[in-house]
C-alpha atoms as one frame of an Amber mdcrd trajectory, in Angstrom:
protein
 102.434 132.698 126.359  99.939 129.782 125.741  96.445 130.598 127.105  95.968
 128.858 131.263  92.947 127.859 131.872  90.904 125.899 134.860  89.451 122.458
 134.255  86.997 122.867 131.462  84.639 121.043 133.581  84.480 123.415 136.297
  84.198 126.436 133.663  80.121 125.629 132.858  79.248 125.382 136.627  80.924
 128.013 137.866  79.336 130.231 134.906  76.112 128.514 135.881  76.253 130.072
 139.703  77.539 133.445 138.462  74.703 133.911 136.157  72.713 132.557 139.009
  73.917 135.250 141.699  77.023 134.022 143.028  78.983 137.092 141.379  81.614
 137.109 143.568  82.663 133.737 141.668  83.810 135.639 138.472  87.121 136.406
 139.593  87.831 132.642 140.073  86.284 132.290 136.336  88.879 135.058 135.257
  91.736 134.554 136.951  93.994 132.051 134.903  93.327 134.470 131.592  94.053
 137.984 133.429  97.998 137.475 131.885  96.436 136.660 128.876  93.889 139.500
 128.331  97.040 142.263 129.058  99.546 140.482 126.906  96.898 140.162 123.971
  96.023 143.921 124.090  99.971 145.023 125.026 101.074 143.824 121.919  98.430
 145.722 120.052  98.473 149.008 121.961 101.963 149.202 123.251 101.733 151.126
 126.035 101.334 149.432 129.679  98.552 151.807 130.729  96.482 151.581 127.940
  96.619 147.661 128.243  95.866 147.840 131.911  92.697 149.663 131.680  91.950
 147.600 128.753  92.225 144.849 130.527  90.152 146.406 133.271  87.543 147.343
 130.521  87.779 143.598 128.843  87.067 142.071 132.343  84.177 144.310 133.008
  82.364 143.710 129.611  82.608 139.775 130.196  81.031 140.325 133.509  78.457
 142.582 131.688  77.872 140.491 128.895  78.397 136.615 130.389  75.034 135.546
 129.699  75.806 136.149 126.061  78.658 133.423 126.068  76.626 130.256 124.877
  79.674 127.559 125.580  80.091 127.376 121.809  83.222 127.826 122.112  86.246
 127.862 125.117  85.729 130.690 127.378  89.229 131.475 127.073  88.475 132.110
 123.057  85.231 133.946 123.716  87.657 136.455 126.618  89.970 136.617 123.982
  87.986 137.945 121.047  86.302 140.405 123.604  90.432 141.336 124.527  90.859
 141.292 120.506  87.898 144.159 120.422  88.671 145.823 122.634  92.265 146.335
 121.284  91.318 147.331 117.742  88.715 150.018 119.652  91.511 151.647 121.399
  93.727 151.498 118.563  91.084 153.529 116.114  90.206 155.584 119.603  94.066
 156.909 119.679  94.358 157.127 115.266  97.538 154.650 115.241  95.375 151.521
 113.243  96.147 151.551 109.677  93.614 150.038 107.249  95.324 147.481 105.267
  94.243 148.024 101.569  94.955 144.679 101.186  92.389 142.911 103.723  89.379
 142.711 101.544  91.728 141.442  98.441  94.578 139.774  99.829  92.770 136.988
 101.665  90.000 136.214  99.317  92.079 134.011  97.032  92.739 131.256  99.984
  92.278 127.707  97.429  94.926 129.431  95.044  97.227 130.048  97.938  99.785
 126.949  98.116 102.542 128.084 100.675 105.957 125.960 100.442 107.240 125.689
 103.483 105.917 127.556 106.894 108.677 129.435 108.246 107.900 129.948 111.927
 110.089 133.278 113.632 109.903 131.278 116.889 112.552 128.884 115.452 114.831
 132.024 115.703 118.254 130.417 117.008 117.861 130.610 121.344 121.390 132.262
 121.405 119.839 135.105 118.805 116.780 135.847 121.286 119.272 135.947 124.409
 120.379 139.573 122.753 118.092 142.035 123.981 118.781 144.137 121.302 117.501
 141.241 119.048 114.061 140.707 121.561 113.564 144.186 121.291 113.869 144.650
 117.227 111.533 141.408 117.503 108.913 142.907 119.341 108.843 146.446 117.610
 108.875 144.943 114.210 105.240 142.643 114.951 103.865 145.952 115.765 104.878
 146.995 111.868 102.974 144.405 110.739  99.708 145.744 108.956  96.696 144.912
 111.578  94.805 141.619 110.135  98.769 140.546 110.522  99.468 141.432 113.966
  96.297 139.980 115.056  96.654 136.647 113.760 100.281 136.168 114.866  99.926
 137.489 118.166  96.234 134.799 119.113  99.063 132.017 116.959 102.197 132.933
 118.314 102.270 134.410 121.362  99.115 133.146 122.925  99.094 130.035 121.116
  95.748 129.270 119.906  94.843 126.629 117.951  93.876 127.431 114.424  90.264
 127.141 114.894  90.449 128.874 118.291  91.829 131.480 116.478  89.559 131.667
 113.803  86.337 131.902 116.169  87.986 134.841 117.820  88.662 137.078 114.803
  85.283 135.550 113.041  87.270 134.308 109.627  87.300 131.093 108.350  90.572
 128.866 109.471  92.315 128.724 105.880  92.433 132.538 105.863  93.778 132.084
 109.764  96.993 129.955 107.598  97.073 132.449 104.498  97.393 135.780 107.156
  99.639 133.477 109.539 102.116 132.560 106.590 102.460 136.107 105.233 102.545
 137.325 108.311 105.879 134.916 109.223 107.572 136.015 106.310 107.185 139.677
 106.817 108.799 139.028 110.045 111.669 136.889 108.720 112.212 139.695 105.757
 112.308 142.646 108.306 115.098 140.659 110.596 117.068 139.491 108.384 119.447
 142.303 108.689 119.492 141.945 113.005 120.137 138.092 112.394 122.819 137.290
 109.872 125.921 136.797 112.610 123.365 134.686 114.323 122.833 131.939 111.620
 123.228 128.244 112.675 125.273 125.755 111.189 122.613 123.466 110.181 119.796
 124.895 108.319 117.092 126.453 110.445 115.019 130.243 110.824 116.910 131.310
 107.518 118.318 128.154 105.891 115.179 127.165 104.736 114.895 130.100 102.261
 117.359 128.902  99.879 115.905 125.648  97.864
């Protein structure tokens, strides 16, 4: 779901008149990311409740903290990364995050990494994804994916931030934003392989681009 948002013009004065006493503006601020703030934390806490009131809580600190956001960046990545936090804090809060052993390794290496070809699971074949069988496998495997993973493909993928966008929320620099992206494609394609082989195109697509 790529991120709405209301002219960016109108985003600095209306922030300027909240901050100035017009509170009851803030819900015009928020209201084209609301979707957006549930669907980010949904896909990292699975469960509709617990996104809800994370939602509810990711709303509240913006209000709280607003006069923190400095217009260095869109408001819609600043909401985010607030969405982000507040995912990975109910994550630890209910003992499902995993530490990936590999996080302070796996991405330091990013000039030696030379990927050759990104494979992108949203080129899945559309008749594939019409199988709710096959949406549903789709959407429980991201949630195998180790965290730094997840994170990165749902702010590319599914909310469809830029690189850079997505680098400023998650606070690491944009080739490591490529290196986590990549991997985190091809543990996808691995994992549904097995749901997808009757669904392989003709021409070479999601799968036909493994073989050289």
């Amino acid at each position: 779901m790529p991120i709405q948002s209301t002219t960016p013009t109108d985003e600095p004065a209306l922030i300027r008149r909240i901050l100035a006493g017009e509170t009851q503006l803030f819900y015009d601020l928020i209201r084209p990311y609301e979707k957006m703030v549930y669907v980010t934390i949904y896909a990292m806490v699975r469960n509709e409740q617990e996104a809800e009131d994370g939602a509810q809580e990711t709303l509240v600190n913006a209000f709280r903290h607003l006069a923190s956001f400095r217009g260095e960046s869109k408001f819609s990545t600043w909401l985010v990364t607030i969405a982000m936090n507040e995912g990975r804090r109910r994550l630890r809060k209910s003992k499902t995050a995993a530490e990936d052993p590999l996080e302070d390794s796996a991405d330091d290496h990013d000039g030696d990494f030379t990927p050759a070809f990104l494979t992108d699971w949203r080129e899945i074949p559309s008749e594939a994804l019409e199988k709710k069988e096959i949406r549903e496998k789709l959407r429980a495997t991201v949630q195998t994916l180790p965290p730094i993973y997840r994170e990165v493909l749902i702010l590319r993928d599914l909310e469809e931030l830029n690189q850079e966008e997505t680098a400023a929320a998650l606070g690491i620099p944009v080739t490591t934003v490529k290196v986590r992206l990549h991997r985190a494609r091809m543990m996808l394609q691995k994992l549904l392989v097995p749901y997808l082989k009757e669904s392989r195109p003709a021409r070479k697509g999601f799968f036909g681009r493994m073989s050289p």
